[in-house]
N, C-alpha and C positions, 0 to 999 in steps of 0.2 A: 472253326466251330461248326458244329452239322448244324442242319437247317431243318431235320425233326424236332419238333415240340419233346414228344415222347422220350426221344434222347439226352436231352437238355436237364439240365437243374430249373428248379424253379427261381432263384435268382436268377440267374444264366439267360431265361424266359425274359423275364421280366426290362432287363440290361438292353436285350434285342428290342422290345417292343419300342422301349424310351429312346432307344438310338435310332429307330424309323422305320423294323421291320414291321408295320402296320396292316401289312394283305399279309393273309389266312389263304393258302392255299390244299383244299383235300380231293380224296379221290372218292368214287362211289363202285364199288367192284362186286365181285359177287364168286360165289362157291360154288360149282356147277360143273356138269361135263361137258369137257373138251377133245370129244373125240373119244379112239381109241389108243393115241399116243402123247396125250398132254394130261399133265396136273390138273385137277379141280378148283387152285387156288391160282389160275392163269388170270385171270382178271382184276384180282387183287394185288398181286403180287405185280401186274404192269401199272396198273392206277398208281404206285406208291411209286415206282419210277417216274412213271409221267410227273406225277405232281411233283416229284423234287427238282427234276428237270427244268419245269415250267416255275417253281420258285427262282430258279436260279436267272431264267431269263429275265423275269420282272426284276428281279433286284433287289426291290424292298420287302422279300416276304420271307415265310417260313409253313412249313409243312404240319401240318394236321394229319393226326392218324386216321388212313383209308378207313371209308366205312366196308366192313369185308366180305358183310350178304348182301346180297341185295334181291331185285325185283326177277324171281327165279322161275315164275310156276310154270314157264314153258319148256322146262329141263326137268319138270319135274318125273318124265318119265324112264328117265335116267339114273340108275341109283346112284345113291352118294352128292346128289346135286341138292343144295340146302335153297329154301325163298325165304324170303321175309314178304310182308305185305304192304303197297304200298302206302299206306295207313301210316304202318311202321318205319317204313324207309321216312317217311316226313315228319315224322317223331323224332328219330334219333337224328335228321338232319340240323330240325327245329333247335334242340336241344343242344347242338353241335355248334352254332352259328352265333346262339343266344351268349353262352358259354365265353367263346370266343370275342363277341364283341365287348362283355364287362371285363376283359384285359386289357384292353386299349385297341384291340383288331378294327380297324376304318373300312379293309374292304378283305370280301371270303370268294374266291374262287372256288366254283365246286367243279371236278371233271368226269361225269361217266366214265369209268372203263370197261363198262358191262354195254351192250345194249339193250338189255330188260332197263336200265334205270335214265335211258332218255326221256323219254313220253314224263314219266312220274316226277323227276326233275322239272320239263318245262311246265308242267301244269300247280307245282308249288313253290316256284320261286318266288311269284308273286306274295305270296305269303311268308315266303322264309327272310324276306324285304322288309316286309312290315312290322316284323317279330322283332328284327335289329335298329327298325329306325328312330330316332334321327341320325345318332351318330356313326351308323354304320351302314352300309349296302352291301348287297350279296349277289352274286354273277356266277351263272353256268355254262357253259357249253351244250347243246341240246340237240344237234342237228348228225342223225348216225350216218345218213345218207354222203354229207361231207366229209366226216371221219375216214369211213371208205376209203374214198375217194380219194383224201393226204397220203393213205397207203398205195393207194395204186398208182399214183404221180410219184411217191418214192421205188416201187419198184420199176417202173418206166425209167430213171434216171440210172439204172444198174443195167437197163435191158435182160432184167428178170422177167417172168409169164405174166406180166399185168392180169391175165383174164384165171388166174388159179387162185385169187383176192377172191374174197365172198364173205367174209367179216366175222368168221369165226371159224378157229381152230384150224384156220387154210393156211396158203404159203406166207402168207406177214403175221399171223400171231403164231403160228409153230415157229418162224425165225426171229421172234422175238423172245419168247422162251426160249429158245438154245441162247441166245446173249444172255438171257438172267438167269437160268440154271436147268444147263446142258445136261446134266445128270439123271433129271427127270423129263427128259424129253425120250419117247420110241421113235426112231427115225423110223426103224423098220416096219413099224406097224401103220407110218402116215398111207393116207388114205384120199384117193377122189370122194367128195360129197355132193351135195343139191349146188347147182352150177349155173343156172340162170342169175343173170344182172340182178343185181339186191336193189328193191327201189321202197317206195311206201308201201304198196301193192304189196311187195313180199313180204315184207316186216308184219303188215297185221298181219296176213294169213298164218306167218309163224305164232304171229301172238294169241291168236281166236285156237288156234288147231293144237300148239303147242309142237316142238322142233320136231318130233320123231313123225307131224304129218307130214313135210315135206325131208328130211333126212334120214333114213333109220341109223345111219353113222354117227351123228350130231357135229359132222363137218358141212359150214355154208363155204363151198369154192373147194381148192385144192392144196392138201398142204404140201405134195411131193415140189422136192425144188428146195425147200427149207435151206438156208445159212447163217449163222450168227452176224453177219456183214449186214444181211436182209435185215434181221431187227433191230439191230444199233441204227440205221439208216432210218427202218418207219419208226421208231421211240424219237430220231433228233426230228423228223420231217412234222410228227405229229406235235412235239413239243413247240414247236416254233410257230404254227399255225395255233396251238392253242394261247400261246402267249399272244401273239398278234391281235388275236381274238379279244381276251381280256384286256388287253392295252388300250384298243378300241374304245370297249365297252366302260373302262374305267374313266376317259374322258368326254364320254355320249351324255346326254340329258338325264 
């Protein structure tokens, strides 16, 4: 039986919940550009891997439909790249969670796969807690800084370029798009981008200045190198760090 909600019958739904799949697991991705050799739906389209992924690690859950814009306005100099506001991202989270918990859902795993929708994540979870409680709690992942970072320990274990990581549209999300759909990937067109260490420092300046102040490419890192092996490897490496994550958190205070 799949582990999308959206696939499922609603009896089918319901069957699972009462049998014990009780965590809600969704993604928060975004529409946006990716360079000049990747999809606009690259972030989307990996949150919804990820999160089935990391369903499947927990055990007891089931898959919520990716929310698919997200927090964009610093792509917004890029055409074709869609934002929503965070206003809005915490609306339709709110809504998302609420939703969910009056099915019987005990616990919601949210997963950025944007990094526009870190920051907006950890600053409403708080609230998207209180929206579900008693009978429910809600947990994120919020840290992009780490995220990175699971990519670049996964390309260090292949002795791939660690230092062409940079957290977007580089060598682990163009070799993660070639695993999820090779057909819209430009090899030819991959491209070196803004190449300095990604830390907090960089993250706001992208987020104050918006991406095209530091890349006119809107590659952070490098994506030449790209392999389908590369992203099946950072999807399980990321996967398993994010289960660990929630595993943690579902047993914490």
């Amino acid at each position: 039986m799949t582990l999308h909600l959206e696939r499922m019958t609603s009896p089918d739904a319901g069957a699972a919940i009462a049998a014990g799949k009780t965590t809600a697991v969704f993604a928060c991705g975004a529409i946006e550009q990716h360079g000049p050799h990747l999809p606009m739906f690259t972030d989307a389209e990996h949150g919804t891997r990820l999160a089935e992924e990391v369903a499947r690690r927990l055990g007891d859950a089931l898959v919520a439909p990716t929310v698919r814009v997200g927090c964009s306005e610093h792509h917004m100099a890029f055409p074709g790249s869609l934002s929503i506001r965070k206003e809005t991202l915490e609306a339709v989270c709110n809504d998302y969670c609420t939703s969910l918990a009056r099915h019987g859902f005990r616990r919601i795993a949210i997963i950025p796969s944007h990094g526009g929708n870190f920051k907006p994540l950890a600053d409403m979870l708080p609230r998207l807690s209180a929206a579900v409680a008693p009978d429910c709690r809600v947990f994120a992942f919020t840290d992009l800084v780490e995220f990175i970072g699971v990519w670049q320990k996964a390309l260090a274990t292949m002795g791939a370029p660690v230092d062409r990581v940079g957290g977007h549209a580089d060598i682990a999300e163009s070799s993660i798009m070639l695993a999820l759909h090779p057909a819209l990937v430009h090899e030819d067109r991959a491209e070196e981008g803004f190449r300095p260490a990604i830390d907090e420092a960089v993250i706001a300046r992208i987020l104050r200045g918006g991406f095209k102040s530091v890349t006119p490419n809107g590659i952070l890192g490098d994506a030449h190198g790209m392999r389908a092996d590369i992203g099946e490897r950072c999807i399980a490496a990321a996967a398993d760090h994010l289960a660990e994550h929630f595993r943690a958190a579902f047993t914490g205070p």
